[in-house]
N, C-alpha and C positions, 0 to 999 in steps of 0.2 A: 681741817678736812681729814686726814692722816688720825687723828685721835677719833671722829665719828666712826670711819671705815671700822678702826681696833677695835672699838663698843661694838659695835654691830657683830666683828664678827666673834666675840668672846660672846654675847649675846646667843647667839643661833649654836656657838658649841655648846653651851650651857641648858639651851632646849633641848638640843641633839644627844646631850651625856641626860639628862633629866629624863628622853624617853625612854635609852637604854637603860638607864638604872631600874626605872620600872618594869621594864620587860624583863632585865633579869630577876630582881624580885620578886616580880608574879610565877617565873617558871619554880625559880628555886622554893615559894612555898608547895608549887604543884609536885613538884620531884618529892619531899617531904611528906609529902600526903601522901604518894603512888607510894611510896615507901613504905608506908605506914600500913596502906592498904592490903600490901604483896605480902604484910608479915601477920596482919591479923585474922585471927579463925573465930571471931566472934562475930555475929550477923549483925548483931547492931550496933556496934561498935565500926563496921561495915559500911552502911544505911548512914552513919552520920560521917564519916570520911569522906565518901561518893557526894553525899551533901555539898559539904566544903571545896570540894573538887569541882560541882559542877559549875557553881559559884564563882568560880576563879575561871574557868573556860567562859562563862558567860560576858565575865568583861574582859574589854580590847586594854590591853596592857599599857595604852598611850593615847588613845584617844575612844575620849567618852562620851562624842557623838557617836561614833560605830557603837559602844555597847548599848547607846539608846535606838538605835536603828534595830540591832538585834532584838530587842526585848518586844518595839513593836511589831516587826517582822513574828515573832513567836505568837504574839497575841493574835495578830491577822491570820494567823496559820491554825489559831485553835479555835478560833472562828469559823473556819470554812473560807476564806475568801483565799484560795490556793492562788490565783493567776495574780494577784496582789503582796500576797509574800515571796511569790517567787520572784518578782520585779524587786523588792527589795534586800531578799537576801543577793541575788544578782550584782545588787549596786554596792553592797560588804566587799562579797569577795574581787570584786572589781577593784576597790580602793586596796583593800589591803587581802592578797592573795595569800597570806600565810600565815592568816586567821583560821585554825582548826576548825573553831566552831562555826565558823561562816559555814563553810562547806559543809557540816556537819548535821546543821539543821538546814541546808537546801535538799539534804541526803534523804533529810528524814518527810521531806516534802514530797519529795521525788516515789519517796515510798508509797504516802497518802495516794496519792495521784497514780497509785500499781506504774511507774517508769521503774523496773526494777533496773536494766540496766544504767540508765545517767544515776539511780540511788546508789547504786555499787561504785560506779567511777566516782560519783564525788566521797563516797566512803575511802576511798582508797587516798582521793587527796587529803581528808582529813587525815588517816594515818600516815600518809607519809611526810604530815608537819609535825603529829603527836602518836608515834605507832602506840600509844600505849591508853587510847583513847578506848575505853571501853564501852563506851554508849557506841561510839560506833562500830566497835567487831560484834555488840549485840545487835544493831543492826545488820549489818553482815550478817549472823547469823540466821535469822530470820528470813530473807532473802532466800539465801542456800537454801533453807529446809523447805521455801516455797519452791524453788526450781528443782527440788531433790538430788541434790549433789551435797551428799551425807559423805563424800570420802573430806570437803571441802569444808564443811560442818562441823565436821574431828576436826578439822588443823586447825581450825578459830576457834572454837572450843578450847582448845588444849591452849589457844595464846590465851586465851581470856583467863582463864585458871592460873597461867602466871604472872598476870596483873593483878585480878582478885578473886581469889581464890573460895571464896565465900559465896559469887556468881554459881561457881558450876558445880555440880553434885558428880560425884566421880559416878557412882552405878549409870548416872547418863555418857558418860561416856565411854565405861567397858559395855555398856547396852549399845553405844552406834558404833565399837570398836567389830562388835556380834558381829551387826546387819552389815558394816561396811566387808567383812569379810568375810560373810554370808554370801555377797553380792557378788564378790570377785573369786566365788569358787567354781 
């Protein structure tokens, strides 16, 4: 009996280290990549980084019924059927709460559906499991520029530019650096 217990639980640490090992090697190609991305000035060189990237945020780093839930969720979502992907990205981030892209594309639902403020809150929780998520400070940005709050606009702007740099064209931003301080004169 004492020998089954031992199995079992050398068993469940071995699942337990197998998921962490995954997790951190999905992060550590992701850091690699953002890395790669923060230093290159070439736009398509860019284009296939962000590729790779989305790729790796697309899948659940340990389990790969969530990233099949995700993918149908996306497709229900590019369909048109919003009250249906939103039930399932719901039941993502339910299971696993600190899945970026869970939140990330409920965010991006949220947007479809003009909810700009729960699209912003769940932007916000995607950043603050991957602040360096750039699909979502370009959602963020978008948002802003619909609510007009160009001072808010500049400061994600200017993050985005130091994640990838290739995103944002500098005359756009000494142009809303103008009108923000246009604004407040």
């Amino acid at each position: 009996m004492l020998v089954i217990k031992h199995n079992l639980i050398v068993f469940f640490l071995c699942i337990i280290s197998a998921h962490s090992i995954a997790d951190i090697t999905q992060k550590n190609k992701i850091n690699i990549l953002l890395q790669n991305l923060k230093k290159t000035e070439n736009i398509n060189n860019a284009k296939i980084i962000e590729k790779k990237i989305w790729s790796l945020w697309h899948k659940h780093p340990s389990n790969p019924n969530l990233t099949d839930k995700l993918e149908l969720g996306m497709t229900i979502m590019d369909g048109g059927n919003y009250e249906f992907a939103l039930k399932i990205f719901d039941n993502i981030i339910e299971k696993d709460p600190m899945w970026a892209e869970a939140w990330n594309k409920r965010a991006t639902l949220m947007y479809l559906i003009v909810k700009y403020d729960q699209s912003l809150k769940d932007i916000d929780s995607t950043l603050k499991i991957e602040p360096r998520h750039f699909g979502a400070l370009s959602g963020k940005i978008q948002i802003l520029l619909k609510q007009k709050k160009y001072l808010m606009v500049l400061n994600n702007l200017k993050k985005l530019k130091m994640i990838n740099p290739t995103r944002v064209n500098n005359n756009l931003i000494i142009e809303l650096e103008e009108l923000v301080n246009g604004l407040n004169i």
